[in-house]
C-alpha positions, 0 to 999 in steps of 0.5 A: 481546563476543558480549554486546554484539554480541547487544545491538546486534542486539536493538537494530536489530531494534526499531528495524526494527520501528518503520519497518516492517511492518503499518500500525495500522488506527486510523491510517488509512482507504483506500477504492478510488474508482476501478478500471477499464481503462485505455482506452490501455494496456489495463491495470488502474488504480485510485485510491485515497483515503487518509485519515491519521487522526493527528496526524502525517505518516504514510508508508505502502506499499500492497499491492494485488491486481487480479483479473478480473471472475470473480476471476483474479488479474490482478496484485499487487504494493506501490506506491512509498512515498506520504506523508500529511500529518496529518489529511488526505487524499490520492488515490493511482493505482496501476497495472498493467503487465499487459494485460487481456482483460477488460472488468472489474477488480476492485481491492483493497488488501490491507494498508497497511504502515508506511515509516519511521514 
């Protein structure tokens, strides 16, 4: 019984790594087109365009990092899950909730992991 019990276990830990956890690079390009204040709010935003390079539709969570023009970390955080069609494009926003003195943000994705790939 333990024998099968630990098969199961090895069994559910692959399959868990095959849905989650880093993105292959090779399968994607991200690059911010946007990062600013937003005027109404006076939170940072940024758009990003996201480029699934396979064949397959790709689902991707986005881990990002919104600093101050002098590098204070403003807030970070993960998107929602966005899903990219095969071979195409899509921009993504992604926005804070926190209020910004600055004038200036600085928006970076910090790593892209798979969701249910």
């Amino acid at each position: 019984v333990v024998f099968a019990a630990d098969q199961a276990s090895d069994s559910i830990s692959d399959s868990v790594k095959n849905w989650s956890g880093e993105a292959n690079a090779s399968d994607y390009n991200v690059t911010v087109e946007k990062c600013a204040v937003d005027e109404t709010f006076g939170s940072p935003e940024m758009t990003i365009k996201v480029t699934n390079k396979t064949s397959g539709e790709k689902n991707y969570i986005f881990n990002y990092e919104f600093r101050s023009g002098s590098g204070t970390l403003i807030d970070s955080g993960s998107s929602f899950p966005e899903t990219i069609p095969p071979n195409r494009s899509k921009l993504v926003e992604i926005s804070s909730f926190e209020d910004v003195t600055s004038p200036s943000v600085k928006c970076e994705i910090t790593s892209v992991e798979n969701w249910f790939n």
